[in-house]
C-alpha positions in Angstrom: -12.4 -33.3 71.1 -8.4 -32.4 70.6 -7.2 -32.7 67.3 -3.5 -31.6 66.1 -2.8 -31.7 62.5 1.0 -31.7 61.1 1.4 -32.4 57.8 4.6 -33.6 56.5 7.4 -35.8 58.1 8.9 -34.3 60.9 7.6 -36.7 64.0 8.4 -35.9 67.5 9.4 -38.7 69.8 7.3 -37.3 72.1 4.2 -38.2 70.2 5.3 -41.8 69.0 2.9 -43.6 71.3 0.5 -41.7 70.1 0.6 -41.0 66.3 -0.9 -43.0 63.5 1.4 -43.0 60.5 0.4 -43.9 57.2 3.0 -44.4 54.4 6.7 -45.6 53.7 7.8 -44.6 56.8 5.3 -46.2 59.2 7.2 -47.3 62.2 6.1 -51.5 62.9 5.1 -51.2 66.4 3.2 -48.2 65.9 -0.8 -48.1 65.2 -1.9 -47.2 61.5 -4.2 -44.6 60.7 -6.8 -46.9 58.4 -9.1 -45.7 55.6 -11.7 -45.6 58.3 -9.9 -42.9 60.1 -9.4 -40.6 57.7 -13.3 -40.1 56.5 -14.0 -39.5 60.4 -11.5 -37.3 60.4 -12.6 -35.6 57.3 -15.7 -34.5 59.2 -13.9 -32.2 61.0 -11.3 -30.5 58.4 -11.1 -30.1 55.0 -7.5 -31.4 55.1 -8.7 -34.6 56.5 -10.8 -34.7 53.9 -8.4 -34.4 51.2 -6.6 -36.9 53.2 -8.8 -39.2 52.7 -9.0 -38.7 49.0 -11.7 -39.9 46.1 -13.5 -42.8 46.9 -12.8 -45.9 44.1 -15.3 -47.5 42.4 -17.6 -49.6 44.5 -17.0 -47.4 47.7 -14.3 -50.1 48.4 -12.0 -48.6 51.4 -9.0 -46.8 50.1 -5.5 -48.5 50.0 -2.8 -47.0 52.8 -0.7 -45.8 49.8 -3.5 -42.9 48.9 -3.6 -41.4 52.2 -1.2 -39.1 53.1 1.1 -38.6 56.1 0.0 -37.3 59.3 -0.4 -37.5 62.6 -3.2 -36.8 64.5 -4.3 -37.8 68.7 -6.5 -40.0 69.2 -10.4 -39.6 68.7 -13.1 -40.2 70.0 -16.3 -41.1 68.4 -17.8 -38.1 66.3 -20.9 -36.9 67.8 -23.5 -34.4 66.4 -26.5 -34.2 68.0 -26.0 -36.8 70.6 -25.6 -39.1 67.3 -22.7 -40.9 66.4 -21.7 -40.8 63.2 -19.1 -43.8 62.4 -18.4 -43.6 58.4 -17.2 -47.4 56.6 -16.8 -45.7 53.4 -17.1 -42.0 52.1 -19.9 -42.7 50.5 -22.1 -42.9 53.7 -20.6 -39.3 54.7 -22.4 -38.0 51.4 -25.4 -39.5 52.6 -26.3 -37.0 54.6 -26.8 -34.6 52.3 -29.5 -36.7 50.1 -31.2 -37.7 53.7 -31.2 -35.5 56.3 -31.9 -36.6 59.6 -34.3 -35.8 62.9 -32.8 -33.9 65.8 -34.7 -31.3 68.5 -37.3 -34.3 69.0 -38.2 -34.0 65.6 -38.6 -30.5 65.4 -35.8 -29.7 63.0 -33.8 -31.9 60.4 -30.1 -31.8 59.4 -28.0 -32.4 56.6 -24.8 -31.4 54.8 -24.7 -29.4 51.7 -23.0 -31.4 48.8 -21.1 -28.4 47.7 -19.2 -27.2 50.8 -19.5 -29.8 53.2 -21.2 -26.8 55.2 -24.5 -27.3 58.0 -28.0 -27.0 57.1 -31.0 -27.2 59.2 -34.6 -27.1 58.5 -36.9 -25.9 61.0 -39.9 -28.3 60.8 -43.5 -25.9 60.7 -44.3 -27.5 64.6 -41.1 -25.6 65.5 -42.4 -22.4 64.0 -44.8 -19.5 65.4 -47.5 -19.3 62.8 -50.4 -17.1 64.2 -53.6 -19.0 64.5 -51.6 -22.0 64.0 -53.8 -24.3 66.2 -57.2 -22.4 65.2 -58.9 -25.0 63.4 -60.8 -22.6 60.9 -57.4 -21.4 60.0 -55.1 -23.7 59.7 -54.9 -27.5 60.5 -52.5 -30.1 60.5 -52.2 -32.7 58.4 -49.7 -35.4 56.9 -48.1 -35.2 53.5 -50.1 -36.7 50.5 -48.0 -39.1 48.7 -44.2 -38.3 47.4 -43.3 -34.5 48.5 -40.2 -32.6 48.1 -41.2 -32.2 52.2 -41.2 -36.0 52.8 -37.2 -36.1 52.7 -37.3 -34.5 55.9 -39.3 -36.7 57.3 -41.8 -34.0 59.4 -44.8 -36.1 60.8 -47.4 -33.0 60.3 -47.3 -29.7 57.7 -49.7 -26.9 58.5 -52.1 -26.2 56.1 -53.6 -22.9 55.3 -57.3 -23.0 55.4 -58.4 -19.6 55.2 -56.7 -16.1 56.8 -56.4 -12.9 55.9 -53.3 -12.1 58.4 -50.4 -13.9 57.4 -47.4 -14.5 59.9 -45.1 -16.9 60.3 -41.6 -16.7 62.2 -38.7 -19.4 62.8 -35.8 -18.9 65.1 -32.4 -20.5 65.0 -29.6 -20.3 67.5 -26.2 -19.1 65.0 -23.7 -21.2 67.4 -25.2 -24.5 65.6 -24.5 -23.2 62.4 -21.1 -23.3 60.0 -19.0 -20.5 61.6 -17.4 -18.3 58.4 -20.7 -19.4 56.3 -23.2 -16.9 54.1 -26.8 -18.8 54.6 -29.8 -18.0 52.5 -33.1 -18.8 54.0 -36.0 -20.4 52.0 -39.7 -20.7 53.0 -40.5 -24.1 51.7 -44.1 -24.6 50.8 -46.0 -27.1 48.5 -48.0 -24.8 46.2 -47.5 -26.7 42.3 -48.9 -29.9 42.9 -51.2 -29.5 45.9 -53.2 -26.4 44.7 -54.8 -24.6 48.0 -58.6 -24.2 47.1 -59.6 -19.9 48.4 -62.4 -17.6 47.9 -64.4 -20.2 50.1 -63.7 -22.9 47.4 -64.4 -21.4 44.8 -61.1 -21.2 43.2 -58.0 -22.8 43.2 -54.7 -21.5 43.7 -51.0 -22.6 42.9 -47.6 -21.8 41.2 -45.9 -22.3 38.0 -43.5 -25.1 38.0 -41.2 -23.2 35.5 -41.8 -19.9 36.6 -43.3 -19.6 40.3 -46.1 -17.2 38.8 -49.3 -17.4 39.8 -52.1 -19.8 38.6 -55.9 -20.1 39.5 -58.4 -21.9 38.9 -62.1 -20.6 38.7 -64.3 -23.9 39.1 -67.7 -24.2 37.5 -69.6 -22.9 40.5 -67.9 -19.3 40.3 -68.7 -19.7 36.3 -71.8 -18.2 35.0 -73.7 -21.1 33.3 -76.6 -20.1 31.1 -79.4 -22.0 33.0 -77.1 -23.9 34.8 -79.1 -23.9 38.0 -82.0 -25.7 35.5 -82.1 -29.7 36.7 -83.7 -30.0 33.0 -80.5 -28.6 31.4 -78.0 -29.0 33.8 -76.9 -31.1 37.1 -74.1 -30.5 39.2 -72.4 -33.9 40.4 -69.1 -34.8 42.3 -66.6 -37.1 40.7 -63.6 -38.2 42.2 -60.0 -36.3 41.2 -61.5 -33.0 40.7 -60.1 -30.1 42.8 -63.3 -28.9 43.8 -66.9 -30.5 45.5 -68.7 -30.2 42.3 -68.4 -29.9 38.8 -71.4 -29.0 36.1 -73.1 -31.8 33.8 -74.3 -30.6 30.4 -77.5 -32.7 30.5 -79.4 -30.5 26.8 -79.5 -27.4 26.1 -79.1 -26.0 22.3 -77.9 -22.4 23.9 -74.1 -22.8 25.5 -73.0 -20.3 27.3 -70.6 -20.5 29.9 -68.6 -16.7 31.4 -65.9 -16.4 33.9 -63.8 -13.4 35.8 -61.2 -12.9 37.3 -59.2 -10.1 38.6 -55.8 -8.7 37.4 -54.7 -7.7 40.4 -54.2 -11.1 41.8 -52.1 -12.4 38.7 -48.4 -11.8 38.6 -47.4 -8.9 37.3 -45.4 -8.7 33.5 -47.0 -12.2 32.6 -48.4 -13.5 29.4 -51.2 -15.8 30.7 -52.9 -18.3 28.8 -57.0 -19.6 30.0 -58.0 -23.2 29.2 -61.4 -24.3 29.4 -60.9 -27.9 31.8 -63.7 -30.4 31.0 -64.7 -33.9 29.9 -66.7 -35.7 27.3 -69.3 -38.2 28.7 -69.9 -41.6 26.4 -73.8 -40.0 25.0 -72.3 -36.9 24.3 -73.6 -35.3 20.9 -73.8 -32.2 19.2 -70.1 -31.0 19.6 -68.2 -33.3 16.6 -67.2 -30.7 13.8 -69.1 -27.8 15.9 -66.8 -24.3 16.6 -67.2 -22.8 19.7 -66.9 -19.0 20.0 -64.1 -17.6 22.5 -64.1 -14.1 23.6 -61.5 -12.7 26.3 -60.9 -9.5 27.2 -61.3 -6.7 29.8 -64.2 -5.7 30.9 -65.0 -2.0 29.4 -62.7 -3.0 26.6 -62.2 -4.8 23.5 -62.0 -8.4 23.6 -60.2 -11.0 21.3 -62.1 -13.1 19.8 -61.5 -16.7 18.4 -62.8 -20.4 17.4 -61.9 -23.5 18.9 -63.7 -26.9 19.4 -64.7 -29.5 22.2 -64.7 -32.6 20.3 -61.2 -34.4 19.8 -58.5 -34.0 17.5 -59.5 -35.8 13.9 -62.2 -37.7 14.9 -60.7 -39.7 17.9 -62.7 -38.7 21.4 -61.8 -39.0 24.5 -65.1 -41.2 26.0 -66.5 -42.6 29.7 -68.7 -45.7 29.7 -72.1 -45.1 31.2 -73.3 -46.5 34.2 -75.9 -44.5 34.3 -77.5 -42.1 32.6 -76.2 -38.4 32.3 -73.3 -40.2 34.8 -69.8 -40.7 34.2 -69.3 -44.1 36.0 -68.7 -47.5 35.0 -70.1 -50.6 37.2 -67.0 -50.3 39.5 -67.2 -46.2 40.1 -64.2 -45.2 38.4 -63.9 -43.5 34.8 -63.1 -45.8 31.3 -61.0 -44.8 28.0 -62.5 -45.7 24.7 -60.0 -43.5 22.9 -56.9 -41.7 24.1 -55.7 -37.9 23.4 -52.3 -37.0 22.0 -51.0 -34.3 24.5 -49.8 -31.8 21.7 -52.2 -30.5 19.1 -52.7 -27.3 16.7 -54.4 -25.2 20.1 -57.9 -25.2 19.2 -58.4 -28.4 19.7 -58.9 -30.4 23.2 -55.7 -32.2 24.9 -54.9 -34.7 27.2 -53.9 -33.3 30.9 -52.2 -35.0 33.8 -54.9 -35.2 35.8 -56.8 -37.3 32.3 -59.1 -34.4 32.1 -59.2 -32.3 28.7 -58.0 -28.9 27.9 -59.0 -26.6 25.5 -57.1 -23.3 24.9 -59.4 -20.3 25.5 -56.4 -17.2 24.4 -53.6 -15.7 25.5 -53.4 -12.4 27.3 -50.9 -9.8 29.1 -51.1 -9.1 32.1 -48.7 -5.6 32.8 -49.5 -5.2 36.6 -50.2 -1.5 35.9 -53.9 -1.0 37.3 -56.5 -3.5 38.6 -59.0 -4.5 36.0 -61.7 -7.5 35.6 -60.7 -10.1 32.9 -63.6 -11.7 31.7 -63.6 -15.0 29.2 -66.8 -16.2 27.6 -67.2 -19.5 25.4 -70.8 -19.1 23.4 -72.2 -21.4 21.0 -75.5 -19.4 20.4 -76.1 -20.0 16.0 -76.8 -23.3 14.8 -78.9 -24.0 18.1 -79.0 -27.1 17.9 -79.0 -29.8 21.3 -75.9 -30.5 22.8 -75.4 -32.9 26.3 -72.6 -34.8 27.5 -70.1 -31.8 28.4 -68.9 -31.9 32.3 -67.2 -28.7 32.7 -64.3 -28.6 36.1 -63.5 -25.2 35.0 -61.2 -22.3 33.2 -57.6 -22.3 34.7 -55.6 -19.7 33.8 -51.4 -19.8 34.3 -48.7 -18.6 32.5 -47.9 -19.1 28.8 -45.5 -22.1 28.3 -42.6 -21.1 25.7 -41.5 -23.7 23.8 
């Protein structure tokens, strides 16, 4: 594609046959170079582009007096891709950069970047060498759940990491399709904060601040030690639907709670202030917690440990309830889980809240985490002196992620 770009008004005679011009001087038998023209042109220069100036309101097409003079040969259709691109209005040039588009069979997408105008490409995880890839223990392949920042792109598979312990993943890119005169960054682009990854053979959850990127885990109620809570007479261990993990304990009676879980500091983020939550629910016959404090400890193991009070009922007297469809169940007639009373999300901290996912949170304690040695954090919630029964508490299990600063 030949382009020749002279601004200004000096016109060859040479060239009249072949020159748009745009203006005051726009000879009668000679072509003009429409509004169209100029945003196909500005694909290729950014001093077409400020020829074609701001789009008015409405994305209407630009009036010949905002274009500047210039001549230019003929063009032909602008291709990328083996795709043509023919622009009515600016507007659908900027449309590339909200929604990128398939090339490479799928394999890669490409869009503009709003700021410069410049290319960008994503290599799709099908185009990538990801050792084990097609192992089926490892990894599999699957479609996105729901709205993704991935979906955009419009990938028919990710690959999602079941379980490795070597980790390698390399993507290739050939420069000449690239912006010439450009500094790229590269970004690994992974869905960790609202698709936690279960590990430790399901045990616990893993995923990453939202604010932050730190580190956040989950321990779930099977990696919990539960006073007698492999006792059918005290305990029962269900699934219910939403939960990140298979199961989640049933508080069926008991009068001594007792519920511990650990976790090592080596696999937090260094420099953090972490905060645990105890992640539960209430069922409809649940007694014995209304008024009662529960006893927090956290701390180190081989160390001191804070100690504090919260409580499992809700906050001034509303609670958060299920209708029964059975007993020691959490289903109504249709399967799925019933308000009585709802939460406020914000309380005084020692009192249960409302999450996302509509299960509670209690907060256990903070805790720093400096990065400086490995060592075992252990966080125990006892209710062992007025021993009296208790039933009705479902317990998902203690997450533990950074503290949020107001």
């Amino acid at each position: 594609m030949a382009t020749h770009l002279r601004p200004g008004n000096h016109r060859s005679p040479s060239l009249n046959k072949n020159v748009n011009s745009v203006g005051n001087h726009a000879a009668p038998s000679s072509p003009r170079t429409t509004p169209s023209d100029a945003r196909r042109l500005s694909l290729v220069s950014s001093i077409f582009k400020s020829a074609a100036g701001p789009t008015p309101p409405g994305g209407a097409l630009l009036a010949p007096s905002t274009i500047h003079h210039f001549y230019v040969f003929p063009l032909p259709v602008i291709v990328i891709f083996s795709i043509s691109l023919v622009f009515a209005f600016k507007n659908e040039l900027f449309h590339l950069c909200d929604h990128p588009i398939l090339i490479d069979d799928g394999k890669k997408a490409f869009f503009l970047d709003k700021q410069s105008g410049k290319k960008c490409y994503m290599i799709s995880a099908r185009d990538l060498m990801i050792v084990w890839v097609d192992t089926p223990a490892y990894w599999r392949w699957t479609s996105l759940p729901g709205a993704s920042l991935l979906t955009i792109y419009k990938f028919q598979e990710v690959a999602e990491l079941r379980d490795v312990c070597w980790l390698e993943i390399c993507g290739k890119i050939s420069t000449c399709i690239l912006s010439p005169g450009t500094d790229y960054t590269t970004y690994l682009v992974f869905s960790l904060c609202d698709h936690p990854i279960l590990i430790d053979d399901g045990k616990k959850a893993f995923f990453l601040d939202k604010r932050s990127g730190k580190k956040c885990y989950m321990i779930s109620a099977r990696d919990l030690m539960i006073a007698w809570g492999d006792t059918p007479e005290y305990w029962t261990w269900t699934s219910l639907p939403g939960p990140r993990f298979q199961e989640v304990a049933e508080l069926i009676d008991v009068c001594w709670l007792e519920i511990r879980g650990k976790i090592s500091t080596c696999i937090l983020s260094p420099g953090t202030d972490y905060t645990a939550y105890l992640v539960f629910k209430l069922t409809a016959e649940s007694y014995g917690f209304k008024g009662l404090a529960v006893e927090v400890h956290i701390g180190l193991v081989g160390s001191e440990s804070q100690k504090r009070s919260v409580y499992l009922d809700a906050v001034r007297g509303q609670r958060m309830q299920y209708r029964l469809g059975r007993r020691g169940g959490l289903f109504n007639r249709s399967g799925s889980l019933g308000w009585q009373a709802s939460l406020p999300r914000q309380n005084d901290g020692h009192h249960p809240k409302e999450r996302g996912d509509r299960w509670l949170e209690v907060e256990l304690s903070d805790f720093y985490n400096p990065g400086v040695e490995d060592g075992v954090l252990e966080m125990r919630i006892l209710e062992t002196k007025r021993l009296h029964w208790k039933r009705g508490l479902v317990v998902q299990g203690i997450e533990i992620r950074p503290k949020q600063v107001e």
